[in-house]
Backbone as CSV, one residue per row, in Angstrom:
resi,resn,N_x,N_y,N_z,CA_x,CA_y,CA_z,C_x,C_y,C_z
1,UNK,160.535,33.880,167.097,160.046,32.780,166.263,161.095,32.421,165.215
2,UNK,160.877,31.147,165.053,162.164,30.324,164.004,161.798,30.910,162.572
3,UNK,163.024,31.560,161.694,162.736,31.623,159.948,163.294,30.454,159.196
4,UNK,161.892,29.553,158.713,162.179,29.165,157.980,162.525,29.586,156.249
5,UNK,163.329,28.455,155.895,163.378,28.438,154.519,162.188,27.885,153.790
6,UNK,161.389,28.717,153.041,160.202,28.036,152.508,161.066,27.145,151.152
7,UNK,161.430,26.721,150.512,162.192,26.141,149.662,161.652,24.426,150.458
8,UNK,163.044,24.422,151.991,163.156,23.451,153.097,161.435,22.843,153.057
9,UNK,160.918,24.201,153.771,159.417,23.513,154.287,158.856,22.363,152.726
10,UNK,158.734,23.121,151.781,157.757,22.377,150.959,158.614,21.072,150.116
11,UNK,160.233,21.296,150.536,160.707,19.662,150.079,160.676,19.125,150.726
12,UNK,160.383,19.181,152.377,159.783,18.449,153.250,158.582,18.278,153.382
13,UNK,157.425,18.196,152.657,156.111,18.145,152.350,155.538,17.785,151.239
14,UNK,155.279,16.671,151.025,154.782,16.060,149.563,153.063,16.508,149.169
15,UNK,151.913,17.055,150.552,151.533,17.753,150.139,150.907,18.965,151.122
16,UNK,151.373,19.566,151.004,150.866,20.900,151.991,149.906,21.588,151.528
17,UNK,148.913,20.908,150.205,147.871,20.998,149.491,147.300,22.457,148.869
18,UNK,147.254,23.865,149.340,146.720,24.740,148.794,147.339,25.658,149.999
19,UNK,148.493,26.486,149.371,149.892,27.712,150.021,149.404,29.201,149.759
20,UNK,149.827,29.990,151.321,149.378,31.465,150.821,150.652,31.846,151.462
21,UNK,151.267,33.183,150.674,152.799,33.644,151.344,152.242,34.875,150.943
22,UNK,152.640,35.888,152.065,152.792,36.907,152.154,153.777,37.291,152.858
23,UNK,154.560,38.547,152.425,155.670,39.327,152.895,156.092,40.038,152.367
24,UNK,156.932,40.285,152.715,158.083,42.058,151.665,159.167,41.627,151.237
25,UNK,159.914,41.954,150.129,160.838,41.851,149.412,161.923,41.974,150.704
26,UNK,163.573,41.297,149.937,164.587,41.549,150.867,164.897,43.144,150.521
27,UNK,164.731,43.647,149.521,165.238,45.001,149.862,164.193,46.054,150.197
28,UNK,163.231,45.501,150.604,162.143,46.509,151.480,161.208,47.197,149.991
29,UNK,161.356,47.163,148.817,160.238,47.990,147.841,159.172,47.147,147.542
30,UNK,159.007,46.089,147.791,157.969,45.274,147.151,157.066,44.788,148.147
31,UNK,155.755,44.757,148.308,155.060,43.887,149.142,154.883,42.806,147.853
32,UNK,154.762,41.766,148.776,154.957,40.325,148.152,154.167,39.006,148.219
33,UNK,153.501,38.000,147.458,152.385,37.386,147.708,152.730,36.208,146.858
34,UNK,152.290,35.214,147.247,152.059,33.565,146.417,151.099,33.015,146.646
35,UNK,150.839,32.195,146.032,150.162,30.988,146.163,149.668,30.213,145.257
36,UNK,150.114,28.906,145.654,149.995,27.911,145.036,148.804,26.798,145.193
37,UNK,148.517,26.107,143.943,147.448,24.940,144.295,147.806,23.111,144.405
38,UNK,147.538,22.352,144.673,148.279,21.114,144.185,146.825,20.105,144.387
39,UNK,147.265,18.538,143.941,146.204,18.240,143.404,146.516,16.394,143.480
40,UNK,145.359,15.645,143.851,146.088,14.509,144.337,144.825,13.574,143.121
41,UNK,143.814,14.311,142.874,142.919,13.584,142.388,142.874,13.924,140.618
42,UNK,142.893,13.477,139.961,142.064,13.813,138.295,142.111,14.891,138.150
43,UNK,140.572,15.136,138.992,139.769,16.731,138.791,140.440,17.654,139.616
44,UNK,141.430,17.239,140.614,141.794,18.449,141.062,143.138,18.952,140.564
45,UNK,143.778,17.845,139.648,145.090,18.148,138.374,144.992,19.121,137.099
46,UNK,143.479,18.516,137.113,142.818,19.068,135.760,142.702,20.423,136.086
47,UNK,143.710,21.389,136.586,143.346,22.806,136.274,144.340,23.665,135.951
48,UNK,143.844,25.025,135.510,145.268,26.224,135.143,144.660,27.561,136.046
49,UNK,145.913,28.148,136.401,145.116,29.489,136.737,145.105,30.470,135.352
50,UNK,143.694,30.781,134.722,144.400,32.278,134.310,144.142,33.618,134.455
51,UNK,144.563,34.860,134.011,144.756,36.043,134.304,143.215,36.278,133.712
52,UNK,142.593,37.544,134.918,141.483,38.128,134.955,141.823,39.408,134.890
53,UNK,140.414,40.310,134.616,140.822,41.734,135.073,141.249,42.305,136.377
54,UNK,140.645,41.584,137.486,141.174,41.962,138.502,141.838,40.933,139.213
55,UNK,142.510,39.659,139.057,143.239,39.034,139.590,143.296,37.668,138.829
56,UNK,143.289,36.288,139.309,143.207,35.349,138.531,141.964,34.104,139.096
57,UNK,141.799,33.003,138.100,140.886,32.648,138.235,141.107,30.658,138.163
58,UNK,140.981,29.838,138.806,141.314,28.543,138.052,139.847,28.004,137.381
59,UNK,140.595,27.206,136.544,139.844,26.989,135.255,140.153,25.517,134.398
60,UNK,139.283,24.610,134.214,139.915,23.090,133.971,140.692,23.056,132.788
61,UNK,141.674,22.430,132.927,142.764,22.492,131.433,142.047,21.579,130.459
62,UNK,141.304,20.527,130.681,140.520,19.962,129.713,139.562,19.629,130.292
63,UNK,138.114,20.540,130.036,136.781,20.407,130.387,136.169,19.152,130.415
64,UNK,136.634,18.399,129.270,135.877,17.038,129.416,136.765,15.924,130.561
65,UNK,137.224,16.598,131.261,137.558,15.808,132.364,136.964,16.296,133.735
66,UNK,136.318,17.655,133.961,135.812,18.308,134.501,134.740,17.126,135.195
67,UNK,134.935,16.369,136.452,133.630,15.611,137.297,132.753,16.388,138.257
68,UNK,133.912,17.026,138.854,133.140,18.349,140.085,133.885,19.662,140.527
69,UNK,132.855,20.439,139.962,133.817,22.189,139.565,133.669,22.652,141.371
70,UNK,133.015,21.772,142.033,132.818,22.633,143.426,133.978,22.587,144.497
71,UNK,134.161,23.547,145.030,135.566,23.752,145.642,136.700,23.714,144.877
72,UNK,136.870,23.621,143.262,138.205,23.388,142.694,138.102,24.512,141.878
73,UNK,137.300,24.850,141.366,136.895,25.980,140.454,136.530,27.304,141.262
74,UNK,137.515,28.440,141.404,137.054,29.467,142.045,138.318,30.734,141.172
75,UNK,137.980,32.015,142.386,139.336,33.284,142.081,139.954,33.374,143.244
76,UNK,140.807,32.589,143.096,142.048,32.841,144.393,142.273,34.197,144.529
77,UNK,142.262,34.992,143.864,142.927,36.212,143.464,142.224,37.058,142.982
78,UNK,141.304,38.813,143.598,140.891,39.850,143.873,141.700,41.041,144.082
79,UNK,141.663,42.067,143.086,141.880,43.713,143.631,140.941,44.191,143.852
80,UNK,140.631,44.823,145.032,139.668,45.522,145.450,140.394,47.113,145.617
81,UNK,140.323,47.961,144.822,141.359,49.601,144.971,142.677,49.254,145.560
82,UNK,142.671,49.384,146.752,144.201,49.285,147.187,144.235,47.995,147.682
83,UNK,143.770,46.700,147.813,143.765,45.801,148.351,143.594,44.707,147.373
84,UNK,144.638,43.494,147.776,144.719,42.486,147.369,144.376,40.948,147.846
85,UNK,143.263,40.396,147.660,142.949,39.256,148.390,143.292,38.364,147.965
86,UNK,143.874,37.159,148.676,144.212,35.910,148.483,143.785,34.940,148.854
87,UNK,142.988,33.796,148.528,142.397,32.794,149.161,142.464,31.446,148.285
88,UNK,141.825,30.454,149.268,142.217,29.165,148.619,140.377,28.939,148.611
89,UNK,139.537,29.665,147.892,137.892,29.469,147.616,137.628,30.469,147.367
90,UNK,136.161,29.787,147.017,135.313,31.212,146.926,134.690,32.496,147.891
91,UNK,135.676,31.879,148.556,135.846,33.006,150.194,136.229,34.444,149.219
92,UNK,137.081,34.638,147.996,137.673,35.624,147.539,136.342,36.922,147.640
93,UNK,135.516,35.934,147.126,134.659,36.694,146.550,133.545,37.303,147.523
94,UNK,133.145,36.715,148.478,132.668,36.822,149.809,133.625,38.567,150.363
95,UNK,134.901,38.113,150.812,135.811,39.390,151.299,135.257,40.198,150.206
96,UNK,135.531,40.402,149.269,135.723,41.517,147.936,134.523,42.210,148.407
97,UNK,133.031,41.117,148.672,131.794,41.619,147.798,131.330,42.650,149.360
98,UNK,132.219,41.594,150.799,131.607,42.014,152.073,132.560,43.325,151.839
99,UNK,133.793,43.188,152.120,134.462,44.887,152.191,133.891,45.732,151.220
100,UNK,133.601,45.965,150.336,133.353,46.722,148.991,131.869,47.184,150.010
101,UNK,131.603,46.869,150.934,130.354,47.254,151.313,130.624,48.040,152.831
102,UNK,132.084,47.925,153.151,132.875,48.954,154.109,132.594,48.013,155.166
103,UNK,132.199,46.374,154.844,132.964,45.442,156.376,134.436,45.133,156.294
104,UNK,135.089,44.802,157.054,136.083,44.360,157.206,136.598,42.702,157.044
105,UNK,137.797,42.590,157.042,138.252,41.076,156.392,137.878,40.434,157.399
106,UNK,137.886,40.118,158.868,137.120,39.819,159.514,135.692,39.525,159.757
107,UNK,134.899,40.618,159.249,133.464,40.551,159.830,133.023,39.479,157.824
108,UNK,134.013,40.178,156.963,133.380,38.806,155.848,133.616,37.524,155.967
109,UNK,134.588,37.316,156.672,134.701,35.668,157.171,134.322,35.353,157.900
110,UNK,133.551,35.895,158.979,132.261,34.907,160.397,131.425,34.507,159.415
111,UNK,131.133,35.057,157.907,129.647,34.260,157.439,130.135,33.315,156.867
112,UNK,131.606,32.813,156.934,131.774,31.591,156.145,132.614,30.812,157.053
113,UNK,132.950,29.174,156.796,133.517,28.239,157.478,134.267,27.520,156.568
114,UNK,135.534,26.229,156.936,136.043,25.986,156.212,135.067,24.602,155.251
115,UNK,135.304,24.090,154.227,134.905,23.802,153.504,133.988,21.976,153.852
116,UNK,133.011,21.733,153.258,132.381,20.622,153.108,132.910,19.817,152.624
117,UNK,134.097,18.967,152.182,134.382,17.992,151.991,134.520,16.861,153.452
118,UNK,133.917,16.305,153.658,134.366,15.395,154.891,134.988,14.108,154.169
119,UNK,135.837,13.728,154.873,136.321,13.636,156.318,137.109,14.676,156.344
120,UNK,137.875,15.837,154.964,138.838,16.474,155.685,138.756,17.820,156.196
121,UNK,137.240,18.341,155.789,136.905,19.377,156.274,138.258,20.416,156.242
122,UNK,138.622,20.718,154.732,139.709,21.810,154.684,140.095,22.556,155.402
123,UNK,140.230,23.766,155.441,140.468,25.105,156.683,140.327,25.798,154.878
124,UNK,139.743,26.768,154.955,139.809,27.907,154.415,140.371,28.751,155.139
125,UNK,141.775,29.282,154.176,142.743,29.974,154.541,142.467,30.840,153.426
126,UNK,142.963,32.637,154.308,142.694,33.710,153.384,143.995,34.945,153.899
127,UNK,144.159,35.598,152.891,145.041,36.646,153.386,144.295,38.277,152.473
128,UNK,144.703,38.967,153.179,144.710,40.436,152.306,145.944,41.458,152.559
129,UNK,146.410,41.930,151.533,147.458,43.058,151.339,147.254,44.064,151.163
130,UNK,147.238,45.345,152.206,147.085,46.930,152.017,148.170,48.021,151.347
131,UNK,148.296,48.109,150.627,149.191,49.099,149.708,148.773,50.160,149.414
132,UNK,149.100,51.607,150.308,148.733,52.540,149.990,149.314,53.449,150.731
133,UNK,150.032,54.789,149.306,150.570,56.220,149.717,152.241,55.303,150.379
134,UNK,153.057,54.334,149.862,154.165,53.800,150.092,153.982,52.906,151.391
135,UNK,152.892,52.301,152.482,153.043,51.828,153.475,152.113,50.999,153.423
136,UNK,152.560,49.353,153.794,152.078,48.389,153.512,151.865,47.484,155.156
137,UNK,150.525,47.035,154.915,150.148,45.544,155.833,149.433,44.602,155.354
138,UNK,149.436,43.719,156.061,148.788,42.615,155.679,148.185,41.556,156.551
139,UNK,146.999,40.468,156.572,146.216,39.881,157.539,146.336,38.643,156.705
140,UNK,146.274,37.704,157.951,145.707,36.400,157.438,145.108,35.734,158.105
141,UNK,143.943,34.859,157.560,143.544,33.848,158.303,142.930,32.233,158.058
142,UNK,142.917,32.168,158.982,142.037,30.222,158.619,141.047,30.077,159.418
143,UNK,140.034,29.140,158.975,138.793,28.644,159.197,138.695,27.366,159.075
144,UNK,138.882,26.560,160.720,139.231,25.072,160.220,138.132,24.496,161.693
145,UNK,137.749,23.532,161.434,137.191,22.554,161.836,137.866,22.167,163.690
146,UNK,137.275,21.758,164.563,137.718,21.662,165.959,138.595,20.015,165.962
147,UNK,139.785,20.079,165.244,140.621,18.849,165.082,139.229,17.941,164.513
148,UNK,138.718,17.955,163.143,138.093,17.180,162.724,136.523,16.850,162.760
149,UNK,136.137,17.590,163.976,134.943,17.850,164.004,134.059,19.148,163.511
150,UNK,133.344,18.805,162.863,132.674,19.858,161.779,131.522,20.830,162.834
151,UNK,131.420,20.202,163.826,130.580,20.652,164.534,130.568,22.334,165.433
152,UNK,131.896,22.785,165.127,132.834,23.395,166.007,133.597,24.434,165.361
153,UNK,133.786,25.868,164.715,134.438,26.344,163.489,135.068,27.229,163.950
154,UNK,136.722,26.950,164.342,137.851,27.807,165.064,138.400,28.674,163.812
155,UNK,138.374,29.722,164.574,138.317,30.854,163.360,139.724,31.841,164.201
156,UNK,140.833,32.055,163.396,141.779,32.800,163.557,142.324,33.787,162.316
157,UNK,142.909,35.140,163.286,143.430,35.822,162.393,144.866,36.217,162.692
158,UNK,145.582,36.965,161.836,146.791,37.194,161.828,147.322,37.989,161.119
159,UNK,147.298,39.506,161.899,148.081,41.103,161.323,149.239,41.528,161.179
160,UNK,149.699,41.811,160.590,151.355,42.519,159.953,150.997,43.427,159.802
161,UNK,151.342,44.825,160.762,151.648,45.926,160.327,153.175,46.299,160.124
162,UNK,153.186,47.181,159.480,154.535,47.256,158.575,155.239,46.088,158.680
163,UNK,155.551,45.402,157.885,156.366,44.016,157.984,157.818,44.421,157.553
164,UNK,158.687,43.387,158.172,159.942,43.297,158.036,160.435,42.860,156.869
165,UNK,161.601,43.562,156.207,161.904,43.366,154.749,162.418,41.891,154.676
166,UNK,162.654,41.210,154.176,163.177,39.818,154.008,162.025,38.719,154.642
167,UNK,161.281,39.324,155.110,160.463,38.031,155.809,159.346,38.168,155.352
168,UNK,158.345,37.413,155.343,156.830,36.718,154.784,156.674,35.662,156.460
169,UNK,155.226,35.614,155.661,154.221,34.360,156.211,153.439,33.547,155.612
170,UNK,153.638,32.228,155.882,153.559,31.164,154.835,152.267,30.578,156.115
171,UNK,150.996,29.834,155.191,150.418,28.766,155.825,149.649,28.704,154.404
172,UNK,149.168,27.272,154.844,148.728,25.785,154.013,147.616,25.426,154.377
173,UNK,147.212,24.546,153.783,145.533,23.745,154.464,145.771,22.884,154.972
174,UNK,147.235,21.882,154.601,147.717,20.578,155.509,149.083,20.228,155.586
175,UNK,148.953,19.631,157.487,150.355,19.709,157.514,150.909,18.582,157.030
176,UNK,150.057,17.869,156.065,150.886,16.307,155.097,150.113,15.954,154.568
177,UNK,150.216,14.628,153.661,149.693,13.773,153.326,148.813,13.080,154.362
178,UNK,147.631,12.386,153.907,147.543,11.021,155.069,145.513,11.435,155.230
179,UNK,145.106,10.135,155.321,143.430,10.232,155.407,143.325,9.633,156.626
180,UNK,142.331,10.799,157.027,141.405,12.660,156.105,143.261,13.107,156.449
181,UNK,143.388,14.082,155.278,144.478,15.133,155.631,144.755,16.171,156.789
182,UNK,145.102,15.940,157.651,146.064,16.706,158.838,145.756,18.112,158.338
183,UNK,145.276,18.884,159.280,144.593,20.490,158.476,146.177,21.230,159.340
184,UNK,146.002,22.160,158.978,147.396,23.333,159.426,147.184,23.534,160.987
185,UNK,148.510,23.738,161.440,148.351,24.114,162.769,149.002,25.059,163.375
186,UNK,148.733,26.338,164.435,149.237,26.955,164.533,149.403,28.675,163.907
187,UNK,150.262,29.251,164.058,150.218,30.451,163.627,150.940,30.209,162.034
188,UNK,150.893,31.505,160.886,151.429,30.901,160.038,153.034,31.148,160.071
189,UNK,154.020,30.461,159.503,155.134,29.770,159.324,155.818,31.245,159.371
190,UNK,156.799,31.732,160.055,157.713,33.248,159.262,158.446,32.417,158.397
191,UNK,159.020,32.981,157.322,159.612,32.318,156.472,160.158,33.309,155.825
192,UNK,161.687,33.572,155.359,162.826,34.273,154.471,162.019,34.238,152.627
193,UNK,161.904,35.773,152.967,161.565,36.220,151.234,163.272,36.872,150.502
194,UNK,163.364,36.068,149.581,164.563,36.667,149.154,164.554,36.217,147.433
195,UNK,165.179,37.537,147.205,165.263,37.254,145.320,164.318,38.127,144.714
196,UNK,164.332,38.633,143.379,163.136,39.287,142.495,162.339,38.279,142.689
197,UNK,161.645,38.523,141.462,160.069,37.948,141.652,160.592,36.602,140.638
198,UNK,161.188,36.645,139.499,161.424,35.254,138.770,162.499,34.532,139.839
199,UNK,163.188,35.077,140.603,164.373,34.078,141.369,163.170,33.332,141.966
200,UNK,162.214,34.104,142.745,161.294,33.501,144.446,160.192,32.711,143.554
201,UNK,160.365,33.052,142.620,159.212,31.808,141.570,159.399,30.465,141.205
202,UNK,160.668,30.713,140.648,161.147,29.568,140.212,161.700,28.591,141.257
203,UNK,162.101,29.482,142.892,162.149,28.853,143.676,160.922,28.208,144.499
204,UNK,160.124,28.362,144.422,158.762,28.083,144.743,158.174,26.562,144.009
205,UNK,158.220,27.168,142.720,157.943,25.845,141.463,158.889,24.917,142.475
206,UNK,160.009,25.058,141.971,160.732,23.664,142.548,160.962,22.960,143.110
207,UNK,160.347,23.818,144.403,160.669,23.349,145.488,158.898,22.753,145.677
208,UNK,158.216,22.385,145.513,156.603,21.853,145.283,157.001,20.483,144.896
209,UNK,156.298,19.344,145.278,156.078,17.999,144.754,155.871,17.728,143.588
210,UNK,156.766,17.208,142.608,156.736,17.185,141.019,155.349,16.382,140.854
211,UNK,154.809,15.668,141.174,153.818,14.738,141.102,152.371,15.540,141.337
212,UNK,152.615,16.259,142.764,151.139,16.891,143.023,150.997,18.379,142.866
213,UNK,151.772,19.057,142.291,151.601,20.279,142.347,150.879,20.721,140.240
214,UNK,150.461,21.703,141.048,149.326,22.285,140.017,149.751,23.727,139.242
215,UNK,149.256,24.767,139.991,149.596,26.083,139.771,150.339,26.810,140.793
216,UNK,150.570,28.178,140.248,151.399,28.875,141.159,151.564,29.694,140.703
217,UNK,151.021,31.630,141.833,151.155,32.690,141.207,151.937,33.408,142.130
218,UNK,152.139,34.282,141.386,153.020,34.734,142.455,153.145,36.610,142.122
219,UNK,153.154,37.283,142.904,152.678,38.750,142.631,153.837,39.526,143.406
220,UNK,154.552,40.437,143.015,155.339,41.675,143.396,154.853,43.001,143.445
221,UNK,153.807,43.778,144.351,153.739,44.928,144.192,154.534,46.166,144.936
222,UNK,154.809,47.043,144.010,155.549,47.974,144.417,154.919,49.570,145.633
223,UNK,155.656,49.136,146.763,154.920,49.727,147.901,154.805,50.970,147.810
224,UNK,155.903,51.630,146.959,155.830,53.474,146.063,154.702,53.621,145.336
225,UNK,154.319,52.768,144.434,153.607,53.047,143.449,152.149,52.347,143.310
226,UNK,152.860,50.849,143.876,151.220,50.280,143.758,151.055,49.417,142.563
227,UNK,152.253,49.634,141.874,152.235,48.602,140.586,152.940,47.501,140.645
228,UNK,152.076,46.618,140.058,152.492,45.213,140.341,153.231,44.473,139.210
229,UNK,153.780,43.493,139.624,153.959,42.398,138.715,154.111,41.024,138.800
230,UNK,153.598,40.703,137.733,152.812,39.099,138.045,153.590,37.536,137.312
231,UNK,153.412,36.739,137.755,154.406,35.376,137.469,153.168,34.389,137.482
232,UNK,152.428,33.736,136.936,151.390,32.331,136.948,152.514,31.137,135.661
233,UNK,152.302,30.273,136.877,153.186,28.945,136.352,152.024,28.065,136.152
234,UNK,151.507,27.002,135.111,151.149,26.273,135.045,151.353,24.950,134.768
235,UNK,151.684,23.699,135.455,151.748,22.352,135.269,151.183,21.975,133.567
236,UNK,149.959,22.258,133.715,149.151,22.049,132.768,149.656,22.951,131.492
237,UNK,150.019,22.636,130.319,150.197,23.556,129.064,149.761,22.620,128.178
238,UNK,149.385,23.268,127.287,149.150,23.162,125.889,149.994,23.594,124.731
């Protein structure tokens, strides 16, 4: 399979709307995670991520612009002991609440589908990261609609055991702009992880649509230890 440059992919994409990256550092100590939000409407500009006790949370940068908290307002971002969930909904919380009960990332996502907005019927896309005793994997998946029909809910997953140092896996909710939005296709993207955590950040920020992009976190945990460290960029400041 082709490595892309994630930098390439997203300056070729004005909006690839809501990003999950997972992978390992180039020098093999870090398991490694992003994701970003972006935002074409008001209410879906109007937000910040911030830091929770166990991961992060988005939250409107000015409430009185707040029209509809549903689907925009959630925790991308869950520690569950050794595990790290990533999602673009309130799917987070679903995985957390189903595993914490000894199902698997799998069996918590058959009770959910990708999201009610029609016409574009999102894909809820989710990942989780296992870190534990120095040896790391990771899963991902999406929940998208049968090319547009809601009627129909194609459900895929996608395992990394021990992953390769320099490389990640990148997928999105759309492969562009354009109404209803083009949902993702395919397996997700391999894509070159390279740099600490402020180089692959700042390369990330920049490489995002100055116009539609929102937030962006981005997490380094250390596969020895288990300790992390964290980067949240916000569009929105005060």
């Amino acid at each position: 399979m082709k490595t892309y440059d994630i930098a390439e992919l997203l300056k070729g994409n004005d909006y690839p709307g809501r990003g999950i990256v997972i992978g390992k550092s180039k020098d093999g100590k870090s398991a490694v995670t992003a994701y970003f939000i972006m935002g074409r409407s008001v209410n879906s500009r109007n937000r910040v991520f911030t830091a929770t006790e166990d991961g992060i949370k988005t939250e409107a940068f000015d409430p009185s612009l707040l029209t509809d908290p549903h689907l925009i307002i959630y925790s991308p971002v869950r520690v569950l002991g050794n595990k790290t969930i990533v999602t673009n909904g309130d799917q987070t919380d679903t995985i957390y609440e189903l595993m914490d009960k000894q199902q698997t990332f799998e069996q918590a996502l058959r009770t959910r589908e990708f999201e009610d907005d029609a016409p574009n019927y999102t894909p809820r896309i989710s990942g989780i990261m296992h870190v534990e005793n120095g040896s790391y994997n990771y899963a991902m998946s999406i929940l998208k609609s049968a090319d547009g029909d809601p009627s129909s809910c194609q459900r895929y997953t996608f395992s990394y055991t021990n992953p390769i140092a320099g490389e990640g896996r990148f997928i999105h909710t759309y492969m562009g702009d354009g109404n209803p939005l083009p949902s993702f296709e395919g397996e997700p993207e391999k894509v070159a992880i390279d740099g600490d955590i402020d180089s692959f950040t700042d390369m990330l920020w920049n490489s995002l649509n100055n116009d539609n992009k929102v937030s962006l976190f981005v997490r380094f945990i250390d596969i020895a230890t288990g300790k992390a460290d964290t980067r949240i960029v916000n569009k929105n400041v005060k």
